[in-house]
N, C-alpha and C positions, 0 to 999 in steps of 0.2 A: 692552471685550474685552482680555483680554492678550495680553502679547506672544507667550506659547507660541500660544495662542488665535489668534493672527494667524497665526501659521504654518502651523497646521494648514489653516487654511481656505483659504490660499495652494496648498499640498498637494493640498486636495482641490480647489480651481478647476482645478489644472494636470491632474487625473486626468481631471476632466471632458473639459476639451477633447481631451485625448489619447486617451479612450476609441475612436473608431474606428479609430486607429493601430494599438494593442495588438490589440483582434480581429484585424486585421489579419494581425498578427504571431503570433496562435494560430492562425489558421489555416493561414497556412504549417508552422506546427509538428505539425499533426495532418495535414497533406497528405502529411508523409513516414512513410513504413512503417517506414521502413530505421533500425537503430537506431544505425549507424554514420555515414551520411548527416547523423542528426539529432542529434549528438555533434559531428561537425563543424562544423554548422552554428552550434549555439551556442556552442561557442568564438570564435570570430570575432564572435560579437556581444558578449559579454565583452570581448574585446579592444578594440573602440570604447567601451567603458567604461572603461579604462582599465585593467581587471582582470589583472593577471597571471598565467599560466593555463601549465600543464606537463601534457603529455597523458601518461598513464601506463599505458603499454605492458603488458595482462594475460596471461594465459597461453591455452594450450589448450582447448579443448572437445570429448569423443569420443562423437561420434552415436551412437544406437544399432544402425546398420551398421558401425561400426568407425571411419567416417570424425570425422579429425579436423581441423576450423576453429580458425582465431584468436579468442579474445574482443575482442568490443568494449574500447578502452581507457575508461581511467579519465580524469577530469578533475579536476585540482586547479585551484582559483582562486585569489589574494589580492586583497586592497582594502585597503590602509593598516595602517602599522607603525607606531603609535604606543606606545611603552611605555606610555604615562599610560591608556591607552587598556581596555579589557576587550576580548575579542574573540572573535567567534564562527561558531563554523561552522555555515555551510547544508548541509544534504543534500537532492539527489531524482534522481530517474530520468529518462532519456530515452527507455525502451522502453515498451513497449506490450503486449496484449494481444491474440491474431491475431481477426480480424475480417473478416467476408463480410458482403455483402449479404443473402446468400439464409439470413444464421444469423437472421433475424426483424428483421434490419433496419428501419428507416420509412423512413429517409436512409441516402444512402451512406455506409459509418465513418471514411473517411479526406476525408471535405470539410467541412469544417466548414459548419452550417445553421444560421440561426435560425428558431426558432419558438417566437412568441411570448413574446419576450424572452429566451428561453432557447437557446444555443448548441446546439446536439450534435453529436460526433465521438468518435473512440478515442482516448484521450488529454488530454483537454480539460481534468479536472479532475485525474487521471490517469495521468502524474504532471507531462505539459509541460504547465499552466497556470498551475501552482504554481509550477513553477521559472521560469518569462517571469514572473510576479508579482514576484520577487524582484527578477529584473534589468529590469524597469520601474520599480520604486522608488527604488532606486539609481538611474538614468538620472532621474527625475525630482528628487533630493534635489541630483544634481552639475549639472542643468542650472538649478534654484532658484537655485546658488549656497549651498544650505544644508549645513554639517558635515554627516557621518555621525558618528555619536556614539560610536560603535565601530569597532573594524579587524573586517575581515569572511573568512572562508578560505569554500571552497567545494567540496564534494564532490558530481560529477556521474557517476553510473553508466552504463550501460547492458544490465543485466544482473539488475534488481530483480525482473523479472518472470518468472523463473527461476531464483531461489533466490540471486542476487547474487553468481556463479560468480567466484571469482575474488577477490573483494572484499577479504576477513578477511585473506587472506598480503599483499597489496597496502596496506592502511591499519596490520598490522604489521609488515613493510618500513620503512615510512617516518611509522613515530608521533614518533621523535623530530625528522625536517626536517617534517614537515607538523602534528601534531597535540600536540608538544609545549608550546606555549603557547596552546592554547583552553580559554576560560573554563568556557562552555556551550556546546550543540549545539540546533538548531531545525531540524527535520524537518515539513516539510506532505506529507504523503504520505495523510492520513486524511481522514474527514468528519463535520462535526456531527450530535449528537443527532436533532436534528429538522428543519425547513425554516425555523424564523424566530430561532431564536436560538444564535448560536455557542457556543463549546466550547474547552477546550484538554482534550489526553489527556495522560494520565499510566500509563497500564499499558493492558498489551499483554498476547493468549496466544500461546505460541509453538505451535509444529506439528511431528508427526512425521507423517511418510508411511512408506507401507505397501501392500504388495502381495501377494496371495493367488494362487500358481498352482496348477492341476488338471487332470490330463492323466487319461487312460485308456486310448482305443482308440490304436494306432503312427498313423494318419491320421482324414480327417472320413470319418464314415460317412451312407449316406442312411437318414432315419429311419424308414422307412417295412420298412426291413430290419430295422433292427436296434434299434428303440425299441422299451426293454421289457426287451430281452434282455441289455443291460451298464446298467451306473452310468454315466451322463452326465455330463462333465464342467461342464456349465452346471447344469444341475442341482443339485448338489452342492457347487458353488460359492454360489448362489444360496442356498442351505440354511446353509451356513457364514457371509456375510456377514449375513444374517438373524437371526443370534446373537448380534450382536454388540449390538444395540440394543432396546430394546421400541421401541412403536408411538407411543410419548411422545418419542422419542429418547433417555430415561436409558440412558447404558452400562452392559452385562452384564457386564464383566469388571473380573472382583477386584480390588479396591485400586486403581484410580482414584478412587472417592469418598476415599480419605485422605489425596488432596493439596488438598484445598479448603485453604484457611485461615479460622479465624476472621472473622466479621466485625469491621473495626474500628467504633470508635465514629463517625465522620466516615461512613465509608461508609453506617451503619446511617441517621441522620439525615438523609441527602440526600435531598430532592427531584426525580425523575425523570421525561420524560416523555420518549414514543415514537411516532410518528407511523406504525405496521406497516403496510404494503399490502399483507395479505394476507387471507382468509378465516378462518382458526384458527389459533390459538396453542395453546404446548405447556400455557398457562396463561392465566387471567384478570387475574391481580393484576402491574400493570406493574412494580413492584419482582422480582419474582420474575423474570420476563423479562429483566431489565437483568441482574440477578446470575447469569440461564444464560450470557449472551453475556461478561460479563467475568470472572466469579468462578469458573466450573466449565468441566472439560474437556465437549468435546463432538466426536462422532464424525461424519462424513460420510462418505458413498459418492459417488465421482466418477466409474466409467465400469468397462467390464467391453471387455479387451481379448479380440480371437480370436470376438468375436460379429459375427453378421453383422449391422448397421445400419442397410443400403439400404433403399430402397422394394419393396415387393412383398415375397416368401415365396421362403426360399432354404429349404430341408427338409432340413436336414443338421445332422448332430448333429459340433460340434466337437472335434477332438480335444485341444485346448487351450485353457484361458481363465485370463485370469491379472484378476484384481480389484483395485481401486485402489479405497483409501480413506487417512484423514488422520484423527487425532487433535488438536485443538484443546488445550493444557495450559496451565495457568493459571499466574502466578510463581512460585507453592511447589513446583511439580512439575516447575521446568526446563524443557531443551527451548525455548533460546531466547526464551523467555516476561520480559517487561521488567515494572517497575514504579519508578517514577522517584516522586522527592520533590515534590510540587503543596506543600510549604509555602515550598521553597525561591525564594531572590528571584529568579530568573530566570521561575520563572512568574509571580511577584507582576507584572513586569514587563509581562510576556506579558498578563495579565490588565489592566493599565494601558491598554497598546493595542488591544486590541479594545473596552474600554469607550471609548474615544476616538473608535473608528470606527463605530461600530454602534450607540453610547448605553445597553447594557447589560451588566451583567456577567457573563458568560462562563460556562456549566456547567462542572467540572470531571467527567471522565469517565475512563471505562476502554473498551476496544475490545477485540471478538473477533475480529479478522484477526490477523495477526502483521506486522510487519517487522525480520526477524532483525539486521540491520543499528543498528536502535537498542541495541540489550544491545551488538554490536560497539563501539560509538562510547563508552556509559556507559565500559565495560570498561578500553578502552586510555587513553579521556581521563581517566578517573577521577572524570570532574565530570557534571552534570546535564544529561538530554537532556528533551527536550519538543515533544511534537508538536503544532504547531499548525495544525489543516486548514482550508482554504480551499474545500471542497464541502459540500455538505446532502446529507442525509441520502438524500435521493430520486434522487441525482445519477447513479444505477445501476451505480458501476463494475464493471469485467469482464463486464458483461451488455450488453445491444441498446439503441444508441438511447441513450448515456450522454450526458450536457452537463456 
């Protein structure tokens, strides 16, 4: 065995043992709701790390009652100045996405549960799993006695999960004291292809949102009066967002297909696979699938506000409804949409350590979510970002019942 060789397996003996600590410690993490609670909280574990840590004071937030709150701050970290060094910044979130039992629940979403080996809570993988990953590693390489082989900065939000309000003036404010000397950036915010073999990402689609409002009668009328007799604002709405898609989900509207880009030849080549749990697909052929979700825009409908929702039959015809949808846009078409260099050494690198830990080597991929934040960090740092996620595929985020 070599010496690297011994190290690792030193590494992973100390993970083993420590494995009920860390649960442990994700659970307290997915116990709190509070996104400012749970910003606090990890500071302070940072600090028993030795990590140098400057909370950074964000700006306002204006309700859509008028009322305006503080944002959650920001967290910067450091770990070691070594010039000789390379150095690199962490990114992730410590908010969450809101969560009830009665939303289809199986467990509660703020307790963390095993079953059957598998954790579930809001947040688990989410984005506090990933970021206690980080700072367990660390806490494992300074209790070995083993170097970090790089200096480390660290950027912690709370605010990912609502478009990272605040962020973009905050990281350029202070690119030259915090982000001036990093090499690369490594974000686990994502999830692998399928359930048994990892991934690193390299492109992202960005997103626009959009809202459709339709009014008619001055108030709600009962329909039983007057249905039939004016143009319905649900109605109408309902007939409008209908346009926007066929039944396949291809977009109806003009000149969206002209930001596709070419295939390249690498992408053309690769091997893909996809694990769906679902009934039907927009397609059969799983290449075609992979390239709806990373290579082309794609439209959703999220919720039609001014409807009534409850249980039972309310018979009234609204006088207002306003429609919320989102456009998914691919890198050629902007809109926050990222595509990072997978030739560059820092994935080779990234690609080094998961074949170390896992024993194979790593899909390279593209993701149809967005995280506007990564283009922010390429942008200001000017150097290479890469997402390397730490859930599967099945891991359910934003949905019921996630681990």
């Amino acid at each position: 065995m070599s010496a690297e060789d011994k190290i690792h397996d030193t590494i992973f003996k100390y993970i083993e043992s420590n494995k009920n600590l860390w649960i442990e410690r994700l659970r307290e993490a997915v116990a709190i709701p509070s996104v400012s609670a749970t910003a606090e909280h990890r500071q302070d574990m940072m600090k028993k790390l030795g990590i140098i840590c400057k909370q950074i004071e964000n700006s306002n937030q204006t309700l859509p009652d008028g009322t305006t709150i503080p944002l959650p701050p920001v967290l910067f970290g450091t770990l070691g100045n070594d010039k000789k060094k390379k150095t690199l910044l962490i990114y992730g979130h410590l908010d969450v996405q809101p969560a009830n039992f009665d939303d289809g629940w199986n467990t509660e979403p703020f307790e963390l549960t095993e079953i059957d080996g598998k954790l579930f809570g809001r947040g688990s993988t989410d984005d506090k799993g990933p970021v206690l990953g980080w700072l367990n590693v660390i806490e494992t390489l300074q209790k070995l006695g083993i170097e970090i082989p790089i200096n480390l900065k660290f950027c912690f939000e709370g605010m990912e999960e609502s478009g990272s309000l605040g962020l973009d003036a905050i990281l350029n404010k202070y690119k030259k004291e915090f982000l001036e000397d990093i090499d690369f950036t490594c974000i686990s915010d994502n999830y692998w292809l399928g359930k048994e073999k990892p991934c690193i990402t390299y492109g992202l689609r960005g997103i626009c949102s959009y809202q459709v409002e339709v009014t008619s009668p001055k108030q709600d009328l009962h329909s039983g009066t007057y249905g039939g007799a004016i143009h319905e604002p649900m109605i109408d709405l309902c007939w409008l967002l209908s346009q926007l898609t066929d039944n396949n989900g291809n977009i109806l509207i003009n000149g969206l297909d002209k930001m596709v880009a070419e295939l390249t030849k690498e992408e053309s080549e690769e091997a893909f696979q996809k694990d769906i749990g679902v009934g039907k697909l927009t397609s059969t052929n799983p290449k075609e699938i992979l390239m709806r979700r990373w290579r082309q825009p794609s439209l959703s409908v999220h919720g039609i506000e001014g409807a009534f929702y409850g249980k039972g039959t309310k018979t009234v015809i609204p006088a207002k409804v306003i429609g919320k949808f989102s456009i998914r846009v691919i890198p050629s078409g902007g809109a926050l949409a990222w595509l990072g260099d997978f030739r560059h050494a820092h994935y080779k690198a990234g690609a080094n350590a998961v074949k170390k830990v896992y024993g194979v080597e790593p899909d390279f991929t593209r993701e149809g979510g967005s995280i506007p934040v990564t283009l922010t960090f390429q942008d200001i740092t000017g150097k290479n970002v890469m997402l390397l996620p730490m859930g599967r595929s099945d891991d359910m985020a934003h949905s019921q019942a996630f681990f």
